[in-house]
C-alpha positions as CSV (number, residue, x, y, z in Angstrom):
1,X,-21.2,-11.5,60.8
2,X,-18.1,-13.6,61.4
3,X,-16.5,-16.3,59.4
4,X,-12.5,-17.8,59.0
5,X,-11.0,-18.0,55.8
6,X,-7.0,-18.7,54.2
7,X,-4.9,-17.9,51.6
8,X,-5.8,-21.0,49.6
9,X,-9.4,-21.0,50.1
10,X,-9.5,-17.8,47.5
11,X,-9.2,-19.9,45.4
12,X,-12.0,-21.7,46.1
13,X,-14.2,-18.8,46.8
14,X,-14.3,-19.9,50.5
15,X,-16.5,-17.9,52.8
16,X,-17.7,-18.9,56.3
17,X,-20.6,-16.5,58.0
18,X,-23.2,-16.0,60.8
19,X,-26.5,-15.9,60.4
20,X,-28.4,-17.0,57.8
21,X,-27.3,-16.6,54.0
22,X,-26.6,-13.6,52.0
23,X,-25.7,-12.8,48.6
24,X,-21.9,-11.1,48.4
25,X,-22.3,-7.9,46.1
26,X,-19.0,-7.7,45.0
27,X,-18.2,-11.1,43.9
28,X,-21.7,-12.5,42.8
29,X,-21.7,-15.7,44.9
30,X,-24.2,-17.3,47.9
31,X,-22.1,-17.5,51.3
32,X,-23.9,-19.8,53.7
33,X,-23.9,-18.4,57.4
34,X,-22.9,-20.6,59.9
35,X,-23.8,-20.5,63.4
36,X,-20.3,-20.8,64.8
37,X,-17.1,-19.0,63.8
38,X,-15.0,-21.7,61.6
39,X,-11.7,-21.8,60.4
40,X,-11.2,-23.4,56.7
41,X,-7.6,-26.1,57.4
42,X,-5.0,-25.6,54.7
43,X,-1.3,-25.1,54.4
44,X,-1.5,-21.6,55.0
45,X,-2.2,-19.2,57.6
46,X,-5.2,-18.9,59.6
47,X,-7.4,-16.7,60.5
48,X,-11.0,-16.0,61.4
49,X,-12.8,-12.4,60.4
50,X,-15.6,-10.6,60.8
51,X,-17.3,-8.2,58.0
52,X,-20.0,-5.8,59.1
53,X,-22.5,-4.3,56.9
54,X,-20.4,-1.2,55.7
55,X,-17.9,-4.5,54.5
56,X,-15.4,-3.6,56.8
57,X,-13.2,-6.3,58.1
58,X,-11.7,-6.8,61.8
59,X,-9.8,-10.0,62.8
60,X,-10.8,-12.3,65.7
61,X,-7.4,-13.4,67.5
62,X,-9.0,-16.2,69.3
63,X,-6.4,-19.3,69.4
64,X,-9.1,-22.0,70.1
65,X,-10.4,-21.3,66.8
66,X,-7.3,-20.9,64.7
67,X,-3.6,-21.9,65.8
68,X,-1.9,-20.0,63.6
69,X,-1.1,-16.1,63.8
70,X,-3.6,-13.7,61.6
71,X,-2.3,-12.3,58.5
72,X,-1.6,-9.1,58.3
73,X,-4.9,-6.5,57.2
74,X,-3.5,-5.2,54.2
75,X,-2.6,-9.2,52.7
76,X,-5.9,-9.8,53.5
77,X,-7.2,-7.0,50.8
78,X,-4.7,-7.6,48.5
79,X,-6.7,-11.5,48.4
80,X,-9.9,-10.0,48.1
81,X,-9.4,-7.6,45.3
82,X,-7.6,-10.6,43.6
83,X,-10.5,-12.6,44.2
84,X,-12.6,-9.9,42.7
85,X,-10.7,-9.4,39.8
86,X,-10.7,-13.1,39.1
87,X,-14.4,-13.6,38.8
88,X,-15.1,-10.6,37.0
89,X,-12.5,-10.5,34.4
90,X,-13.0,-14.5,33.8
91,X,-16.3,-13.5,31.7
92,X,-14.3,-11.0,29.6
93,X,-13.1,-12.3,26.3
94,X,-9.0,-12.0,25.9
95,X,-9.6,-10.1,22.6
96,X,-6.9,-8.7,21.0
97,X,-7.3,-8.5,17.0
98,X,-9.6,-7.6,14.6
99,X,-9.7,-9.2,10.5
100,X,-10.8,-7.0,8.7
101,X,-12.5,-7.7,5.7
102,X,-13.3,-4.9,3.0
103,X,-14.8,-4.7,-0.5
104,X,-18.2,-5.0,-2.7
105,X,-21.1,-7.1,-2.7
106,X,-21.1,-9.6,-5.1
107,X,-24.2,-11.3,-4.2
108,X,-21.9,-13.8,-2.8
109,X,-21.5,-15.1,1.0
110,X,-18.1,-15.3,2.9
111,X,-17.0,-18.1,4.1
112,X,-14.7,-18.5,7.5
113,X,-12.0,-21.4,9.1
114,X,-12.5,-21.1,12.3
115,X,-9.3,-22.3,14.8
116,X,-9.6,-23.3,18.3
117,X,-8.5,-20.4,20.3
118,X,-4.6,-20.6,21.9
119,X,-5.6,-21.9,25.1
120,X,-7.4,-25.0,23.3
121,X,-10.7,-24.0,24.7
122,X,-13.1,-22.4,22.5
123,X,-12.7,-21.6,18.9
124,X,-10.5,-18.0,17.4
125,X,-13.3,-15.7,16.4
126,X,-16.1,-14.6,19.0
127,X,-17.5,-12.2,17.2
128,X,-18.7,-10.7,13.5
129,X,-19.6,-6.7,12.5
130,X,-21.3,-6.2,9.2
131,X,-20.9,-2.4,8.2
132,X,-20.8,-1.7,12.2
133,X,-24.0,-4.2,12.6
134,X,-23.4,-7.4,15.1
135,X,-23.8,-10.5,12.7
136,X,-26.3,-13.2,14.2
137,X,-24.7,-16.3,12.5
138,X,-23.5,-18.4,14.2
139,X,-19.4,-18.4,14.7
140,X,-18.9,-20.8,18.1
141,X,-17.7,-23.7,15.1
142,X,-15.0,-24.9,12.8
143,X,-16.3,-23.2,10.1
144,X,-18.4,-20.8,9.5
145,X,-20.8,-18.7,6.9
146,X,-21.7,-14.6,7.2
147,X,-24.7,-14.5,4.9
148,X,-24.5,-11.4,3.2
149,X,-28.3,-11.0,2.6
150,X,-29.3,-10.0,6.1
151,X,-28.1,-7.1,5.6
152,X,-30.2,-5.6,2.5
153,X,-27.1,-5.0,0.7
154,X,-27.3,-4.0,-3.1
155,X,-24.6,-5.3,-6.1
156,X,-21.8,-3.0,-5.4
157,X,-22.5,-1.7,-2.2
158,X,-19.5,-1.4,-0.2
159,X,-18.6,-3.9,2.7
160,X,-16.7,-4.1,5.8
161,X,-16.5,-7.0,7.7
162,X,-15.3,-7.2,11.1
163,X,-14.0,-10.4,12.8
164,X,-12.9,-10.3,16.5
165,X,-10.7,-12.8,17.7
166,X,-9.1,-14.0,20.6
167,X,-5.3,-13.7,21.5
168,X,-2.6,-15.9,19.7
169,X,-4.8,-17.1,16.6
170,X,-6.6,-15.6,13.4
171,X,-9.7,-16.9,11.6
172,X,-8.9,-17.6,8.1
173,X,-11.3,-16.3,5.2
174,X,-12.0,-19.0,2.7
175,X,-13.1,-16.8,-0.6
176,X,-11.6,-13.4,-0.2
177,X,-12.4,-12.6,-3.9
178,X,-16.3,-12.4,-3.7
179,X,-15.6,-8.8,-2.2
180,X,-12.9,-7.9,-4.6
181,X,-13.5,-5.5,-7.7
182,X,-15.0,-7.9,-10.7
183,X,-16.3,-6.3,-14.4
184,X,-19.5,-6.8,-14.0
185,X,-20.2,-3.6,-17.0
186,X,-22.3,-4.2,-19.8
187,X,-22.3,-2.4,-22.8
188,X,-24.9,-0.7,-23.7
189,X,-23.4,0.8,-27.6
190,X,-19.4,1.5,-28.7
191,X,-18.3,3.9,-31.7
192,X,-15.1,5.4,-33.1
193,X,-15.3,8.3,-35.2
194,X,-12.6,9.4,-38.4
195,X,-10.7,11.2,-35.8
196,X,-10.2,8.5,-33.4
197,X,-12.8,9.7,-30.6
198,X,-14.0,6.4,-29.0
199,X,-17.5,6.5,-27.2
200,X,-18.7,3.9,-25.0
201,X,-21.3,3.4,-22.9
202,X,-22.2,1.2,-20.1
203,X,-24.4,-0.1,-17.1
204,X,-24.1,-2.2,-14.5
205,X,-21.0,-1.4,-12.9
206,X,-20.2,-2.1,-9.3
207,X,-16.7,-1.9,-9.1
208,X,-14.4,1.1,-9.8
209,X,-11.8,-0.8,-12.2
210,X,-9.8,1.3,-15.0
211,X,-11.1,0.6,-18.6
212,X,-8.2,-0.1,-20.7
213,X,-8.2,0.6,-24.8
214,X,-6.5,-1.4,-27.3
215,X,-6.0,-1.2,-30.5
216,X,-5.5,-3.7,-33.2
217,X,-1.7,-3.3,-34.5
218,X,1.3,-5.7,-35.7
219,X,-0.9,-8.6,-35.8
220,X,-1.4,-8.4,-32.2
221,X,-3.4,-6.2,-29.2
222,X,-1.4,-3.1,-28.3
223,X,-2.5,-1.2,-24.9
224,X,-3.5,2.6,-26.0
225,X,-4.2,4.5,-22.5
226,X,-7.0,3.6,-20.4
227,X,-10.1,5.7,-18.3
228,X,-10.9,5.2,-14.6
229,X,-14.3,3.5,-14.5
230,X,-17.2,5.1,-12.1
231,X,-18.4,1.5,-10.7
232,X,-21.5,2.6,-10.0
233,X,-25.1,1.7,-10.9
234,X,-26.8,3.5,-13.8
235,X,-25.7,4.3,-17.7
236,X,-22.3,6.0,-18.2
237,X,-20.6,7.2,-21.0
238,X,-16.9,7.7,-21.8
239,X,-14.3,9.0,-24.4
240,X,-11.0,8.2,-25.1
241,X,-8.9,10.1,-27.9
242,X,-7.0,7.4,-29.5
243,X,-4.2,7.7,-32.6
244,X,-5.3,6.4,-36.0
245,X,-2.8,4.7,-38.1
246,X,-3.7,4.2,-42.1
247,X,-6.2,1.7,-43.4
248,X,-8.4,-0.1,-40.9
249,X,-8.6,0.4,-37.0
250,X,-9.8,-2.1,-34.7
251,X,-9.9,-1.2,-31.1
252,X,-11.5,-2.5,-27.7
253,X,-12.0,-2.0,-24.2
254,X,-11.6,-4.1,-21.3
255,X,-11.7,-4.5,-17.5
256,X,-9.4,-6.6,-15.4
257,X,-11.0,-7.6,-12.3
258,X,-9.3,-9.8,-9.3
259,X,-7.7,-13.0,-10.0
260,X,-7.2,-12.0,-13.5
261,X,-11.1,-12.3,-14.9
262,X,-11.8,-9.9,-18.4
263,X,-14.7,-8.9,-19.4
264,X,-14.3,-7.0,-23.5
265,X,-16.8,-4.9,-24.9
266,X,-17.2,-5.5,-28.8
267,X,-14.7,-4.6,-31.3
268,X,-15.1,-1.5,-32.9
269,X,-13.9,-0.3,-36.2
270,X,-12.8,2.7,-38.4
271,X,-11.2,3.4,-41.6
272,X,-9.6,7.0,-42.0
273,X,-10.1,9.0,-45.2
274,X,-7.3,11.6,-44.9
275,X,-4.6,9.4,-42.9
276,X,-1.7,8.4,-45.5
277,X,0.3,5.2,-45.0
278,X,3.6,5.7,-43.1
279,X,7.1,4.6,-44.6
280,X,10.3,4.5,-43.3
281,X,14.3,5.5,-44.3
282,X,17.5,5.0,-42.7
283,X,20.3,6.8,-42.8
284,X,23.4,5.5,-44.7
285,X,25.5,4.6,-41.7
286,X,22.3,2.4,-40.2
287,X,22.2,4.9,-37.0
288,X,18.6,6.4,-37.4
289,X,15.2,5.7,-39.1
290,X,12.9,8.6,-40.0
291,X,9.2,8.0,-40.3
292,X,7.1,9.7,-43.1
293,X,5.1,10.7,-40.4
294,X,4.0,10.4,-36.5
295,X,3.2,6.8,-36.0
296,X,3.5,4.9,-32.8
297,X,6.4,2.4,-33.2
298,X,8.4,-0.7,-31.3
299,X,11.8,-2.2,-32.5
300,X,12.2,-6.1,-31.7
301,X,15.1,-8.2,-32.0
302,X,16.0,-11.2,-33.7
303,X,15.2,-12.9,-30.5
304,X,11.2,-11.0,-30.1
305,X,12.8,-9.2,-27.1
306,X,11.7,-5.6,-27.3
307,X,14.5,-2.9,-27.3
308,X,12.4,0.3,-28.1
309,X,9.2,1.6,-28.6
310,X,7.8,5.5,-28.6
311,X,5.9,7.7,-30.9
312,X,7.0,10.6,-32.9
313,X,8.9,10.4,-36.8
314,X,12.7,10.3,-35.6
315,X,14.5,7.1,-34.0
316,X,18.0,6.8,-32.8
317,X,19.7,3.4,-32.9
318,X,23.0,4.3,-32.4
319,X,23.4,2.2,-29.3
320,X,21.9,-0.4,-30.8
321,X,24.6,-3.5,-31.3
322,X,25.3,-4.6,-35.1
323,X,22.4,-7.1,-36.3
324,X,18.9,-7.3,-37.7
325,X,16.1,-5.5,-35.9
326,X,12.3,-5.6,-36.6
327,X,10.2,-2.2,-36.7
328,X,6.8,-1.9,-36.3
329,X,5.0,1.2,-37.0
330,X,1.9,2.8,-38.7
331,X,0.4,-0.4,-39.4
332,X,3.5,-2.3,-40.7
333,X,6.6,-4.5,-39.7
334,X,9.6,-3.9,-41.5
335,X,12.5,-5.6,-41.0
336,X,16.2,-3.6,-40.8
337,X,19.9,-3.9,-40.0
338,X,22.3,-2.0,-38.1
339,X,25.4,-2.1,-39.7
């Protein structure tokens, strides 16, 4: 079959043929057939061709047809695998990122911005993976919603989201924190025995967050240690050895979840027999206080900035600048000077 074609009429997918019509293979569009050679007019060269049915390609050097000199065989490939490449790669996406989204169900949906892409045509994201499964909502918008539910997820279940974008812009994800760890725990009983041995037990964890003990001391809530928590359905039970002072205990336990939200399980208190109130003396040149006994202790001062704390019976103030100090320890505030 025979046809003419130029450099500029690529552009155009410009094909002229003999006999009939065909369907091209390689580039996916109808060519009519005409019944004489033609040659297409632009700026550029002419130059009329034939392609067998292998798709081979000779050139027809017939100057009725064409005035203009035949460009050269290997220009004329070069066009067609341009051509080629043009229509096939103009149905694949320019992707080049991926927001990722991680974190637990909350039984809460996540919510998307949606830019137009960088070429203004079409919005950022093309495409959302739920845990590796190809979300059906739809994304071609503004803004847009990944419902969660479709995918039979469980409280505390772990999620990852995947958001494929396009090149030069990023989606934007409205409510980040429905996937972040929240104490969600409740507590199912609480003790302290005489020695100090808290017990607590809970259900209806989903995230791992550390349980953090406090106790009661110096008219305020002091942090004691804390114990990482399983975040995981079911009843589970934990013990933390905490340090007694005399007279009455109070402690708690807490979570801290994103953005700062607490959840407390009830107070809990105890009253040692055997532990014997705590008292304090300083030496005569105002350099060091010895406890009665071990105690847990901070120094404030006269400003409530705090310039020690520790446990054990001996402290050293030596360093310490002339003035009056505050000492808290066992379950008292004293107040002292260094002289």
């Amino acid at each position: 079959m025979e046809g003419a074609c130029s450099p500029d009429s690529f552009s155009h997918s410009a094909f002229f043929h003999r006999k009939g019509r065909a369907k091209s293979l390689k580039t996916g569009f109808l060519a009519r057939f005409r019944t004489k050679r033609d040659c297409y007019q632009t700026k550029a060269h002419f130059f009329p061709f034939t392609i067998d049915k292998k798709g081979a390609i000779s050139y027809l050097r017939d100057k009725k047809t064409c005035s203009s000199p035949p460009l050269h065989k290997n220009t004329m490939k070069t066009f067609l695998s341009a051509l080629f490449i043009t229509l096939f790669c103009g149905f694949v996406s320019a992707d080049n990122g991926t927001l990722l989204i991680e974190g637990k169900y909350q039984n809460k949906n996540i919510y998307i911005q949606n830019s137009f892409s960088s070429s203004g045509v079409g919005f950022c994201a093309y495409e959302v993976r739920v845990n590796g499964e190809r979300s059906t909502d739809e994304v071609n918008s503004s803004a847009f919603e990944i419902d969660l539910r479709n995918y039979n997820l469980k409280e505390g279940d772990a999620v990852e989201i995947q958001i494929f974008h396009k090149e030069g812009c990023s989606p934007r994800v409205l409510n980040p924190e429905v996937l972040k760890p929240r104490p969600t725990f409740e507590t199912k009983s609480i003790t302290c025995s005489q020695s100090g041995m808290i017990s607590w037990t809970t259900n209806g964890e989903t995230s791992s967050i550390p349980f953090i003990i406090e106790q009661f001391r110096w008219n305020k809530w002091v942090y004691v240690g804390e114990v990482q928590g399983l975040g995981t359905p079911g009843e589970h039970t934990y013990n933390f050895q905490a340090t007694t002072h005399s007279g009455e205990n109070k402690f708690r336990v807490k979570q801290v979840g994103f953005g700062k939200e607490v959840k407390y399980t009830p107070e809990v208190k105890v009253t040692p027999a055997n532990t014997a109130p705590v008292t304090f003396t300083q030496s005569s040149d105002s350099k060091k206080i010895s406890l009665s006994g071990d105690s847990m202790y901070e120094m404030f001062d006269s400003y409530g900035n705090i310039v020690l704390k520790g446990y054990g019976r001996d402290i050293d103030i030596s360093s310490f600048e002339k003035g009056i100090y505050f000492l808290c320890f066992d379950n008292k505030i004293e107040q002292i000077e260094r002289k």
